[in-house]
FIVOVEX-848835 format. One record per residue (C-alpha): residue in three letters; z, x, y. Coordinates in steps of 0.02 Angstrom, whole numbers. Last residue first. Layout:
FIVOVEX-848835
res=Ala up=Z east=X north=Y .
...
***
This chain:
FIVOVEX-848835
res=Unk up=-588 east=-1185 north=-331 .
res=Unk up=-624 east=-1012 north=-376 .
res=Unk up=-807 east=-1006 north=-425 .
res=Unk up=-834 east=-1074 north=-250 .
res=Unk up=-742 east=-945 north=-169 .
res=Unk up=-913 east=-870 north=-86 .
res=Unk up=-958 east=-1031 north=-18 .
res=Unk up=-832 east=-1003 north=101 .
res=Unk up=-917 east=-856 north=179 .
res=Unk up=-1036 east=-998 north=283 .
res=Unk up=-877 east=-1031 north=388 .
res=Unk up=-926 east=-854 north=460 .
res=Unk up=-843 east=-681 north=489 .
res=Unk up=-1006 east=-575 north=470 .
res=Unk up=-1081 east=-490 north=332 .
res=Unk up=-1111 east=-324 north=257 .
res=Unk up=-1056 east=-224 north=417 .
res=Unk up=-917 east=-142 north=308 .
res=Unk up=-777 east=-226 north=398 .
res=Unk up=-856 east=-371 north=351 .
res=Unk up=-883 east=-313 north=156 .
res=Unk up=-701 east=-269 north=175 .
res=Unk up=-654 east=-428 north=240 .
res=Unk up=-727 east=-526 north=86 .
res=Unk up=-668 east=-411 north=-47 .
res=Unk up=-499 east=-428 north=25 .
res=Unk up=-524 east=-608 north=22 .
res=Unk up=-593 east=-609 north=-145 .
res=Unk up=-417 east=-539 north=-211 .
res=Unk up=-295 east=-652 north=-117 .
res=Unk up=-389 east=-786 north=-184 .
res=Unk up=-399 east=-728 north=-360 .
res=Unk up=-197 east=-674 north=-360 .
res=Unk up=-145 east=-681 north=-541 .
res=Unk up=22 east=-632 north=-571 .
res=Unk up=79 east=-496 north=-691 .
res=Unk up=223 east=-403 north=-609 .
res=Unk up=129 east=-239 north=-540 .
res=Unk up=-52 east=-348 north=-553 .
res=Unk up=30 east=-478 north=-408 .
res=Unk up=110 east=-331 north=-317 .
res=Unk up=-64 east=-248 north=-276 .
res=Unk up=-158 east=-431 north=-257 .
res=Unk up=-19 east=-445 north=-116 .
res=Unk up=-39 east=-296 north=-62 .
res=Unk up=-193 east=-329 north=-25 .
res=Unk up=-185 east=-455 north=57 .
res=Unk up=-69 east=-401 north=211 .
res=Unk up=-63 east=-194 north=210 .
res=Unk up=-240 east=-190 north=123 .
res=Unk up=-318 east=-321 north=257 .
res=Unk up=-238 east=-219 north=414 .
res=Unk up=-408 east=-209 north=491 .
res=Unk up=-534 east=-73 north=530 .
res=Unk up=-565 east=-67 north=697 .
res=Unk up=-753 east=-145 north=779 .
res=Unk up=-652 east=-237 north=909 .
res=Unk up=-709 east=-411 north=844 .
res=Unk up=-646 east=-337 north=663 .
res=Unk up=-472 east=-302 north=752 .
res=Unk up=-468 east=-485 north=826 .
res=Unk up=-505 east=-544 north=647 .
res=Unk up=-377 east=-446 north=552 .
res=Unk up=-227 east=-503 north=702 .
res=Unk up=-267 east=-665 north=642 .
res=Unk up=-332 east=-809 north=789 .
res=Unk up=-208 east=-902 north=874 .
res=Unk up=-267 east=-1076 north=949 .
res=Unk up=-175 east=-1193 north=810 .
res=Unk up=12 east=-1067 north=809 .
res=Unk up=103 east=-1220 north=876 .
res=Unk up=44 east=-1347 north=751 .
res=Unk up=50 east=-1219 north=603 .
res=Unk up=170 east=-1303 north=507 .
res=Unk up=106 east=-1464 north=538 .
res=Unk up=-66 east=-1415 north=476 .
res=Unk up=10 east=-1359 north=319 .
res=Unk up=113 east=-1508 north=290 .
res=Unk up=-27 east=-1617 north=216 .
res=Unk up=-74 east=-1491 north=85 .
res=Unk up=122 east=-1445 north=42 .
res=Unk up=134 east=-1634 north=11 .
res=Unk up=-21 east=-1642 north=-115 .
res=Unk up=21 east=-1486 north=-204 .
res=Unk up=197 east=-1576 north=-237 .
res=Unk up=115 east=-1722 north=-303 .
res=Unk up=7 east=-1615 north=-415 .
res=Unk up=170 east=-1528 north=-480 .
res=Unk up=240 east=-1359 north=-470 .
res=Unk up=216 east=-1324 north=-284 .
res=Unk up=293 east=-1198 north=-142 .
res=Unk up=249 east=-1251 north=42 .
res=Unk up=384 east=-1321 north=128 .
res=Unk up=530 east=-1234 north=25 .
res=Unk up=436 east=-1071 north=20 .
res=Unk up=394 east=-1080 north=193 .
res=Unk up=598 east=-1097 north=217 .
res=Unk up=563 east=-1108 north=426 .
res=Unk up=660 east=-1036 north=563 .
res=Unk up=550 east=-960 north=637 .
res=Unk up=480 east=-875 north=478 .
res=Unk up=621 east=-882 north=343 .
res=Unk up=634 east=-745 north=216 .
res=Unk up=536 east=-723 north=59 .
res=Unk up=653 east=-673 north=-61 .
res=Unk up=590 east=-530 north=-196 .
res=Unk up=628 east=-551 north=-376 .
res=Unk up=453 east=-480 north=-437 .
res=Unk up=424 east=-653 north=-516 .
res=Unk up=451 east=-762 north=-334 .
res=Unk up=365 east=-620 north=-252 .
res=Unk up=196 east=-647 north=-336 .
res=Unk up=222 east=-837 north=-341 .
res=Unk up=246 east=-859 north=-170 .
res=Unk up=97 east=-738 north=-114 .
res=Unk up=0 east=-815 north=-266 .
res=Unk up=51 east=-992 north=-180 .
res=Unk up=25 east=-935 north=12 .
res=Unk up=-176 east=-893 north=-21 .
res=Unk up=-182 east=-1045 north=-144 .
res=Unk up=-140 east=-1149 north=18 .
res=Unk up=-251 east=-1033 north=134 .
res=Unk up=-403 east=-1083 north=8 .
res=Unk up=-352 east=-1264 north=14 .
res=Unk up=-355 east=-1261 north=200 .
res=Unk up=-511 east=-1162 north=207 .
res=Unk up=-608 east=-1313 north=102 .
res=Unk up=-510 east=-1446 north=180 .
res=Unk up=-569 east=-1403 north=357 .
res=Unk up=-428 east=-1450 north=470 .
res=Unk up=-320 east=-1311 north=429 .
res=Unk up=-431 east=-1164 north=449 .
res=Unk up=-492 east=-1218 north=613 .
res=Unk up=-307 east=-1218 north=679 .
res=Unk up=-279 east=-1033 north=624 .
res=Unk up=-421 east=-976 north=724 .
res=Unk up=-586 east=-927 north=680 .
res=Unk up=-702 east=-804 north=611 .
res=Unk up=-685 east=-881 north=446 .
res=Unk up=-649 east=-736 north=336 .
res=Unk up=-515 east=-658 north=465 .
res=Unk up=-454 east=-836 north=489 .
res=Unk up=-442 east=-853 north=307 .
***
């Protein structure tokens, strides 16, 4: 999203919109390897899985409210994808998202938001549009 966005990882959180979109983001990533029988291993220290994962609204709720708490000391750092578009290289999208939407097909998970973010970042890397907060309109149909 921060690729999308333009901005860093702390502006994603604290708009709803982009936080929700980087929530469904981690969910098809969790679900995807979840199915596939692939262990997502601690980051820092950290069972995202456990912090983040959902199958209930109230759950949803709780990983919503931690995810700006979770990335408390990453707030200022903007995505390795974005800093690449700024430098006019093409970015890692297909290694990161798209593989994700890769794997999710393979075992039979849908990943929509992993999917229009590729799309997204391609048309950016493409010259097609910018990184922008106005690109979140373009997951409306998804939310």
């Amino acid at each position: 999203m921060s690729a999308v966005l333009g901005c860093n990882f702390g502006a994603v959180a604290d708009n709803k919109k982009s936080r929700l979109l980087a929530q469904r983001i981690i969910k098809e990533i969790i679900d995807s390897t979840q199915k596939g029988g692939i262990r997502i291993e601690p980051i820092q220290g950290k069972d995202v899985v456990k912090l983040l994962n959902y199958d209930s609204k109230l759950k949803q709720k709780i990983s919503f409210f931690i995810i700006p708490i979770a990335i408390k000391k990453h707030r200022l750092i903007r995505a390795s994808m974005l800093q690449d578009i700024e430098k006019g290289k093409p970015c890692e999208v297909d290694a990161i998202n798209g593989v994700v939407s890769d794997y999710g097909r393979k075992v039979g998970v849908p990943t929509p938001v992993n999917d229009r973010a590729v799309e997204i970042i391609k048309s950016i890397e493409r010259g097609e549009r910018k990184p922008s907060f106005e690109n979140l309109s373009l997951f409306d149909d998804l939310i």
